[in-house]
C-alpha positions as a LaTeX table, in Angstrom:
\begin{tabular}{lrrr}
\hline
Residue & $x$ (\AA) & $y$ (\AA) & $z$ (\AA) \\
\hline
Unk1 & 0.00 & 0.00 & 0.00 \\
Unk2 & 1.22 & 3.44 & $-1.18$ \\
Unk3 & 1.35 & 6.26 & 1.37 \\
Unk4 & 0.61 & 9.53 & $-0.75$ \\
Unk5 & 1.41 & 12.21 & 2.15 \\
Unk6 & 1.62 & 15.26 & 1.26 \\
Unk7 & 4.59 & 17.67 & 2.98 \\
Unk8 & 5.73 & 21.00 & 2.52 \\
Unk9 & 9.35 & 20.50 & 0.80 \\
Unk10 & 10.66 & 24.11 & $-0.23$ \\
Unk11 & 10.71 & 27.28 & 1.26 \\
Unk12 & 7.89 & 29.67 & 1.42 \\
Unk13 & 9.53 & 32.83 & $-0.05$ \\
Unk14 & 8.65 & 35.46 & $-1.84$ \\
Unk15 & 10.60 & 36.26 & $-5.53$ \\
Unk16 & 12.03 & 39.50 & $-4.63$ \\
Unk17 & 13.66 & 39.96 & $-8.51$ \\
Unk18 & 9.92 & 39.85 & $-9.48$ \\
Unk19 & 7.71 & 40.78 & $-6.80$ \\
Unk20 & 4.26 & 39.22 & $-7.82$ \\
Unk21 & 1.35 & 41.14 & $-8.77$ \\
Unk22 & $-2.53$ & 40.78 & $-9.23$ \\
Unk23 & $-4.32$ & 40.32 & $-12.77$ \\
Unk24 & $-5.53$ & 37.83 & $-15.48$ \\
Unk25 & $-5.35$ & 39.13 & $-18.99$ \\
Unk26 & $-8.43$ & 39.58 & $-21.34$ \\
Unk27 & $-8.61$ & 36.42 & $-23.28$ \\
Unk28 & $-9.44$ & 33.22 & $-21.76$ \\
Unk29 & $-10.32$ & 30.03 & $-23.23$ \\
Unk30 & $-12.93$ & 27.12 & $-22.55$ \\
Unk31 & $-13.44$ & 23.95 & $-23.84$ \\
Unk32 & $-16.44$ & 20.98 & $-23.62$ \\
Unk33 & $-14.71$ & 18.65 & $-20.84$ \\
Unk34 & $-15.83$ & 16.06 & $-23.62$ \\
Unk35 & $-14.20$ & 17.57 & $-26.72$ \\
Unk36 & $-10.79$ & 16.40 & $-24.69$ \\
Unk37 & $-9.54$ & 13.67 & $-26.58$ \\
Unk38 & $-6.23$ & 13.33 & $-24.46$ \\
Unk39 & $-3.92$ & 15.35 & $-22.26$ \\
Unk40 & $-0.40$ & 14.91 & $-21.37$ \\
Unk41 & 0.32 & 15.63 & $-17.40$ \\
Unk42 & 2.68 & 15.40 & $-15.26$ \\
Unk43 & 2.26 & 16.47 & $-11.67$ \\
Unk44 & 0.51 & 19.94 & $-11.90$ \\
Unk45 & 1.61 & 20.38 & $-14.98$ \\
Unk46 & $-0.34$ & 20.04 & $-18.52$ \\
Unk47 & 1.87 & 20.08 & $-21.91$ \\
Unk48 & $-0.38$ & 18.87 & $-23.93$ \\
Unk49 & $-4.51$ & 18.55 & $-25.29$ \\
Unk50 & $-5.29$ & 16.96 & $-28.16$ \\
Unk51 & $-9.25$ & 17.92 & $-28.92$ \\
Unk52 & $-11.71$ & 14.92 & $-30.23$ \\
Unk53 & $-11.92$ & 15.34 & $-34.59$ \\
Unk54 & $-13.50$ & 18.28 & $-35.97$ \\
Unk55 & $-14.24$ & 20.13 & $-31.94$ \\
Unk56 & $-12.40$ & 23.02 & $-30.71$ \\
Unk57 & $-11.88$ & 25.67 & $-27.94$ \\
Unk58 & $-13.43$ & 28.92 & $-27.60$ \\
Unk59 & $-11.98$ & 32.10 & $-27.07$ \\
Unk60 & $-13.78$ & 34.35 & $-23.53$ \\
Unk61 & $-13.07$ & 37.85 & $-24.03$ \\
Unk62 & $-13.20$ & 39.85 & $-21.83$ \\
Unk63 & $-12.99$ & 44.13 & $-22.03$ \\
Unk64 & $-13.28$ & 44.97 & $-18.78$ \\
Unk65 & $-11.23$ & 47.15 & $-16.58$ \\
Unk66 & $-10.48$ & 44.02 & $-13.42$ \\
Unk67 & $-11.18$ & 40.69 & $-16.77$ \\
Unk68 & $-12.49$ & 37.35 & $-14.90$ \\
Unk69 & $-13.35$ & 39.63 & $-11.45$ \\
Unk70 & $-14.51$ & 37.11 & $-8.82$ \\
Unk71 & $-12.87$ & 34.19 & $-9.87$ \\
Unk72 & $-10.77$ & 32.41 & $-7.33$ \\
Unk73 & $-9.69$ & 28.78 & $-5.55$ \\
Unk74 & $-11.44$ & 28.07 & $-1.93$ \\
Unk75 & $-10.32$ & 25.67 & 0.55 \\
Unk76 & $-13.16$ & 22.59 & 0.21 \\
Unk77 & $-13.03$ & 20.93 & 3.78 \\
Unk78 & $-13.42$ & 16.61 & 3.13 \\
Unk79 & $-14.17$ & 14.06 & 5.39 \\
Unk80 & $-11.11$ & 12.13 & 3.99 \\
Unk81 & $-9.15$ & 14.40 & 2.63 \\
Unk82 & $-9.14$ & 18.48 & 1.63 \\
Unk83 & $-9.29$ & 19.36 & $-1.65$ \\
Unk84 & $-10.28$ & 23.28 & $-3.68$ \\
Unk85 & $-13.42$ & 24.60 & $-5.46$ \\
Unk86 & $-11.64$ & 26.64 & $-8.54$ \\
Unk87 & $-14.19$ & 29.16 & $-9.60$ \\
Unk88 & $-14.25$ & 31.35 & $-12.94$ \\
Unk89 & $-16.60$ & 34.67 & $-13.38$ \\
Unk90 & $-16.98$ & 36.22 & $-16.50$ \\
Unk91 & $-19.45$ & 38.61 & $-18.21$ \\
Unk92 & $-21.05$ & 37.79 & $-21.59$ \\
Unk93 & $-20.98$ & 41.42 & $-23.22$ \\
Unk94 & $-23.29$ & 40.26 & $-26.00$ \\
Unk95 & $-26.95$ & 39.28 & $-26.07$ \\
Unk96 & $-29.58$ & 37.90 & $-28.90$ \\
Unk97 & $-31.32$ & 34.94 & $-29.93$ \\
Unk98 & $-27.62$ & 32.96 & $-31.34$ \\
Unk99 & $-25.57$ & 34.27 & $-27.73$ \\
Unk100 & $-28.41$ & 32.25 & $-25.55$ \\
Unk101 & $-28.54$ & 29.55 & $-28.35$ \\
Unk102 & $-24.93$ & 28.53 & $-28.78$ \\
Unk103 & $-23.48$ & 29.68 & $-25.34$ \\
Unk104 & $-25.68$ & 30.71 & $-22.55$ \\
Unk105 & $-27.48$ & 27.75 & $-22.75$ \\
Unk106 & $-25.02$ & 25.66 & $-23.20$ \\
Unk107 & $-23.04$ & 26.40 & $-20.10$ \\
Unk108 & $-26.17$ & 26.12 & $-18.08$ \\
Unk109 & $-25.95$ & 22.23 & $-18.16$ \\
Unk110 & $-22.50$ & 21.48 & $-19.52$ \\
Unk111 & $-19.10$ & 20.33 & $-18.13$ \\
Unk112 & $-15.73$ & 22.73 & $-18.91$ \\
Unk113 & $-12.59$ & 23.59 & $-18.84$ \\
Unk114 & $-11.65$ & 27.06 & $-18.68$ \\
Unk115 & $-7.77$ & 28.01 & $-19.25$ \\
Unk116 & $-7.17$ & 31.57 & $-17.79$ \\
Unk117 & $-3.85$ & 34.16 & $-18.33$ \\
Unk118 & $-2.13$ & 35.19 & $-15.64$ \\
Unk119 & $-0.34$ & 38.88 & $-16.18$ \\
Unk120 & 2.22 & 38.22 & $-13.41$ \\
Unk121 & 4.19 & 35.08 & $-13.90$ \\
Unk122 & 7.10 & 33.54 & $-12.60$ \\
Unk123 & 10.86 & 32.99 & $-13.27$ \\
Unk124 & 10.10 & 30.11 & $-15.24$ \\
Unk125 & 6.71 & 30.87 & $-17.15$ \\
Unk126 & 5.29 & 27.80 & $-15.67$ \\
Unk127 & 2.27 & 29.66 & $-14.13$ \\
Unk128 & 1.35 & 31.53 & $-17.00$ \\
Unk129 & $-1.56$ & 29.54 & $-18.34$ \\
Unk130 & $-4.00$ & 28.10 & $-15.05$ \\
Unk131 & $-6.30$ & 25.25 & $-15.77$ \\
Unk132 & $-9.42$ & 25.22 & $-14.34$ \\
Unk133 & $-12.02$ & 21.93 & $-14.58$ \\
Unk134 & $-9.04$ & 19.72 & $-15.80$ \\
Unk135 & $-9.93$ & 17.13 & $-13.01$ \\
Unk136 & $-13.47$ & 17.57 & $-12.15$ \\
Unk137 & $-15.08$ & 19.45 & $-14.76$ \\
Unk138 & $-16.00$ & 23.34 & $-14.18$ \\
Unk139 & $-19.96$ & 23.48 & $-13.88$ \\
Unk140 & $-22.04$ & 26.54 & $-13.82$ \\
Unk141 & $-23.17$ & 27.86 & $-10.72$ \\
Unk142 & $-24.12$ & 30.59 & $-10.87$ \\
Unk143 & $-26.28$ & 32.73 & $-14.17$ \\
Unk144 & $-27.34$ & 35.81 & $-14.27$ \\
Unk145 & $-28.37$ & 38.64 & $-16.09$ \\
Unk146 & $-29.80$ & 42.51 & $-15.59$ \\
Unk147 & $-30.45$ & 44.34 & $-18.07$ \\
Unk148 & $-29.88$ & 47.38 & $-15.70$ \\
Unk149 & $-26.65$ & 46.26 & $-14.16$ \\
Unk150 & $-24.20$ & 48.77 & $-14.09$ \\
Unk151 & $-21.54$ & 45.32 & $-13.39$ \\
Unk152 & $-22.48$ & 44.09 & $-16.57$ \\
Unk153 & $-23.33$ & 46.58 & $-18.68$ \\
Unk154 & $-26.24$ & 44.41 & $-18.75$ \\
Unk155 & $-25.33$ & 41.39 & $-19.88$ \\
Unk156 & $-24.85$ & 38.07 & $-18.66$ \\
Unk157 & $-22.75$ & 37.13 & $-15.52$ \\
Unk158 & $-21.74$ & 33.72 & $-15.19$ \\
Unk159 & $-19.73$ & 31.48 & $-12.37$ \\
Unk160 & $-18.25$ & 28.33 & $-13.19$ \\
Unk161 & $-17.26$ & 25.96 & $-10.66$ \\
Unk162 & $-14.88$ & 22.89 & $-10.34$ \\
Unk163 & $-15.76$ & 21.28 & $-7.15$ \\
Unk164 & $-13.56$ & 18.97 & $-4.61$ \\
Unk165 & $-10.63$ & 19.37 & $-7.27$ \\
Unk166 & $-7.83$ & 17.50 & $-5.61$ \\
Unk167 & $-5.21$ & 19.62 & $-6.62$ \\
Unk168 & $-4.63$ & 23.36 & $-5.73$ \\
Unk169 & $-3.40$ & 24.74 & $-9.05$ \\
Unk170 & $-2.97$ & 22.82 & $-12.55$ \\
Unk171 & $-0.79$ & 24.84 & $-15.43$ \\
Unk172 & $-0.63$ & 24.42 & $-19.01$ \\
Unk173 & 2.98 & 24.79 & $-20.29$ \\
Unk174 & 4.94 & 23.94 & $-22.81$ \\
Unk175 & 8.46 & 25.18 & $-23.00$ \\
Unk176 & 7.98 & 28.61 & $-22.19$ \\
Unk177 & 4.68 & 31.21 & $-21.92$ \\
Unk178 & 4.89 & 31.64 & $-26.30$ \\
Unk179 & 4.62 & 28.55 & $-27.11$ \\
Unk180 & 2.13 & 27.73 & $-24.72$ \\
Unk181 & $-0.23$ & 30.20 & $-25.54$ \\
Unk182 & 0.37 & 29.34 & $-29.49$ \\
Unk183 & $-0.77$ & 25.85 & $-28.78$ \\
Unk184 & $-3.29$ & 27.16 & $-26.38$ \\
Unk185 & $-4.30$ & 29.49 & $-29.66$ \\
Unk186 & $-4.15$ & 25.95 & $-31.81$ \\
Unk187 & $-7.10$ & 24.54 & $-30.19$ \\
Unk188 & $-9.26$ & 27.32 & $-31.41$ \\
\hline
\end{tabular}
């Protein structure tokens, strides 16, 4: 029997050469949990997704002064173990009959994963690109919309969730923040 403990083994330090900073970019990306063909992984970090035959990712854009506001990782308290609920806000600036046909309706039910940009990343790039719904699947939690919503600019406001995720963080990289977010850009 394997004992999988889990102990602190570096130093908790802060990277003085590049003190960190707060932000995600504008551009996001999400992708049906079942379009995933494959991944490649190792430990927390993705280098690869292959997408099933003729599916894709999806560009979230989003033109707002603080983009993906509200989204964040919570402690998730088990009864065996402790795990994170990863959640991702966004606003849906647009609005019509094809908007609640081909996306608002489609995240009410479905099962994602949402890759978000970091503007502050480390030494080695590694953090540039977080993963969210890799392991459990990002589901929406929360929908809204007022057309009076000063927040929104009236549009729609939308939470996605992965719950119980057994890992804190998960990164896509591949050899540096360019070429991820070419590959990242591939899948589109």
């Amino acid at each position: 029997m394997a004992l999988c403990e889990k102990i602190i083994t570096q130093a908790i330090e802060q990277e003085c050469a590049n003190p960190i900073f707060t932000g995600l970019e504008q551009v996001g990306y999400i992708i049906n949990k079942a379009d995933i063909a494959s991944m490649t992984r190792l430990g927390s970090i993705v280098s690869a997704i292959t997408m099933v035959t003729a599916k894709k990712a999806y560009r979230i854009y989003q033109e707002t002064k603080t983009p993906f506001n509200g989204s964040n990782t919570e402690f998730a308290e088990g009864a065996v173990t402790n795990k994170v609920n990863k959640n991702v806000s966004f606003v849906i600036l647009n609005d019509g009959s094809k908007v609640v046909e081909n996306a608002v309706e489609g995240l009410l039910n479905g099962e994602f994963v949402v890759v978000l940009a970091r503007k502050w990343v480390n030494a080695t790039e590694e953090n540039k690109f977080e993963i969210i719904g890799i392991e459990t699947g990002a589901k929406c939690t929360a929908l809204s919309k007022d057309p009076n919503s000063a927040d929104t600019d009236g549009g729609w406001a939308v939470t996605l969730t992965e719950t119980n995720a057994p890992s804190a963080e998960v990164f896509f990289f591949d050899t540096d923040a360019a070429t991820s977010l070419a590959a990242l850009e591939a899948l589109c």
